[in-house]
C-alpha positions, 0 to 999 in steps of 0.5 A: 208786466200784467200781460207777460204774467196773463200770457204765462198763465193760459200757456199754463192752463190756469183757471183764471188770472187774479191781479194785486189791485193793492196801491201803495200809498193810497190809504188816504186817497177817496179816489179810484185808483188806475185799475184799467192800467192793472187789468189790461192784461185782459187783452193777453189772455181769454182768462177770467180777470180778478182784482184783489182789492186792498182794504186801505183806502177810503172806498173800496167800493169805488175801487170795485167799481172801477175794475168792474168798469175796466172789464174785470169779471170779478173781484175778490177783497180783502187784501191784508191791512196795514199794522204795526207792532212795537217791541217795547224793551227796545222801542223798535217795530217788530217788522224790518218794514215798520209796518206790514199786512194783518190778515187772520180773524182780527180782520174778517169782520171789516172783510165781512163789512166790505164784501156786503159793500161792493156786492151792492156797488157792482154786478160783477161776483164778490170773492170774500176772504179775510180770516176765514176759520169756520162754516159759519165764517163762510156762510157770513161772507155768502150772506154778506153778498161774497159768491165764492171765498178763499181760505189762507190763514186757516188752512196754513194752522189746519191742512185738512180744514177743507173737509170741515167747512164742507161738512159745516156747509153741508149741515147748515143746509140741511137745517135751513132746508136750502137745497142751493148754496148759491140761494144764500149769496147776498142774502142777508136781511136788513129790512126795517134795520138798514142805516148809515153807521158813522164812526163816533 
């Protein structure tokens, strides 16, 4: 399946191949998951191949370690995560599911948390998404270590947001005096600072 969609995708001049790496089933599993089974379809196309990782795992960074060892050459994150909302006149999920994925703001800053994560656990680039709204949202996930980000939400509630995280790029970079936006990627200072959190 992954290499039939591979193939349709350089017959059809597409910049690159983005694969959904989510696992059902695997929100308590600590183990990698069979990524090399999902980037197989490196063999079927000289495109760029990205995993989208789920964030309902115990370690998304082995997750992201993982692609990068079957030969992905990116990976974006996060996935939605998977919630639940109940009507409670009549005490029936809301979603003929039971459940379904949250993305949106609620979830940018776990987003944030496990971008820096596998920034840190992989050589390969970071594509961060997960409630983007604003520049500041943007330039906290290129802190975080993300080399690119993807708007979905907002740009579904605002159609011409695009020309307002550039201004709001721009503007930061002219305050900050930086003259690269790359320089930014994974730049965020921890020094004297950095711990193991645990939840309590």
């Amino acid at each position: 399946m992954f290499s039939c969609g591979a193939t349709r995708a350089t017959s059809a001049n597409a910049p690159s191949v983005r694969i959904n790496a989510t696992i059902t089933g695997a929100a308590t599993s600590s183990a990698a998951p069979n990524i090399p089974a999902n980037v197989c379809c490196a063999a079927a196309t000289p495109l760029p191949i990205m995993p989208k990782l789920t964030p309902n795992v115990t370690d998304v960074p082995a997750f992201a370690r993982a692609a990068e060892e079957a030969g992905a050459d990116a990976v974006s994150l996060v996935n939605t995560f998977l919630a639940m909302a109940i009507d409670v006149e009549t005490r029936r999920p809301k979603l003929s599911n039971i459940v379904g994925g949250l993305s949106g703001p609620a979830i940018r800053p776990l987003a944030v948390r496990m971008v820096y994560e596998c920034a840190r656990a992989v050589r390969i680039p970071v594509v961060g998404m997960g409630g983007i709204a604003s520049a500041e949202d943007v330039l906290e996930f290129m802190i975080a270590g993300a080399a690119a980000v993807q708007v979905g939400t907002a740009s579904f509630v605002d159609p011409f947001i695009w020309g307002k995280l550039l201004d709001g790029l721009r503007h930061y970079m002219v305050r900050h005096r930086i003259e690269r936006l790359a320089d930014l990627v994974g730049s965020l200072d921890v020094s004297a600072r950095e711990q193991v959190w645990t939840s309590s």
